[in-house]
N, C-alpha and C positions, 0 to 999 in steps of 0.2 A: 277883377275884384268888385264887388257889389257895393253900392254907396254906402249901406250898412256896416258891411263886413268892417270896409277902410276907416269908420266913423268907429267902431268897434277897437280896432287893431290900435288908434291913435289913444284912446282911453286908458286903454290898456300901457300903452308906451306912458300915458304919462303920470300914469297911477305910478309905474316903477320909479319914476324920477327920483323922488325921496331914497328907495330903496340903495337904490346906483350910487347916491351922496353918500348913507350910511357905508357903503362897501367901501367906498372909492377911499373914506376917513381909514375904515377897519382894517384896508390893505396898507394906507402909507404908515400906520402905527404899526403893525406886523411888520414891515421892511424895515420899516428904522431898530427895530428889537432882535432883528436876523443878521443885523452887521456884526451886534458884537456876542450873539448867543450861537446863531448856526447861519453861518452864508452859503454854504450852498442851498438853504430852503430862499435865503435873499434872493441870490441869482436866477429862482426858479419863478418870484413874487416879478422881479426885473423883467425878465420876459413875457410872461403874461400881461405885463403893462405894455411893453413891445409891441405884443400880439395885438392889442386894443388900438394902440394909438394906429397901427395899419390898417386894423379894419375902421377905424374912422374916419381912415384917408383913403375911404374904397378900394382898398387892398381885398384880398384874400383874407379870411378865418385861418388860422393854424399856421401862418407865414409871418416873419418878421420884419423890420422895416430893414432891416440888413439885407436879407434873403431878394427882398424888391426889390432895393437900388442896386445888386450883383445884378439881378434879371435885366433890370433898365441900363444900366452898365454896358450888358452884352449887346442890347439892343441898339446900344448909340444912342442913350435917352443924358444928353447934359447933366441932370439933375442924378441920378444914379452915377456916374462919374465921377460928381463934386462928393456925394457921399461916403460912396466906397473911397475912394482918395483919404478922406477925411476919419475912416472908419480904420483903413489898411494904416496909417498915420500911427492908429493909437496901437492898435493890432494888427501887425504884419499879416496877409494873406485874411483877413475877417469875411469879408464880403467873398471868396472860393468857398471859405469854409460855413458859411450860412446855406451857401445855395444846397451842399452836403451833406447840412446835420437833420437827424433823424428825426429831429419837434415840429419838421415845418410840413404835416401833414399834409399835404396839398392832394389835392386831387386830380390834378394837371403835369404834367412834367414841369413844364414851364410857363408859369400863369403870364399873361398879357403884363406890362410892364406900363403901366398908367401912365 
């Protein structure tokens, strides 16, 4: 990447900044209005949030933080253990059934377990 480019790209990310706060408000007011009008468009706002907070945590795009800690899990990664434990806890079998479900795009079978 070309000094420019990078000085370019950086501009650009922070011109969005504003943008990302408008959304970030537009979505937690939409969640909170999908509890009591249609929860399954909730549970669909919930995971896209999911989806974010993984790739925040240098996760994969299209993968969940569930779907991670199952991978890490497998791997013998501590921290995927305590989660899944804590996830299977609330929801019997969560963390089999993440690595499973059809939303988590990935392009890997099975992504590297950070």
């Amino acid at each position: 990447m070309s000094l420019w480019s990078g000085i370019k790209s950086r501009l650009i990310l922070t011109a969005l900044a504003p943008v990302l706060v408008v959304g970030t408000a537009a979505s937690l007011v939409r969640y909170l209005t999908t509890i009591a009008i249609d929860p399954k468009r909730g549970w669909r706002i919930a995971l896209a949030v999911d989806d974010l907070g993984n790739v925040a945590g240098n996760g994969h795009l299209g993968q969940t933080i569930s779907s991670r800690a199952a991978h890490a899990a497998i791997a013998g990664k501590t921290w995927g253990k305590i989660v899944c434990k804590g996830l299977d806890t609330l929801n019997p079998g969560h963390c089999a059934n993440a690595i499973l479900a059809e939303d988590q795009n990935l392009n890997e079978p099975h992504p590297p377990a950070a």
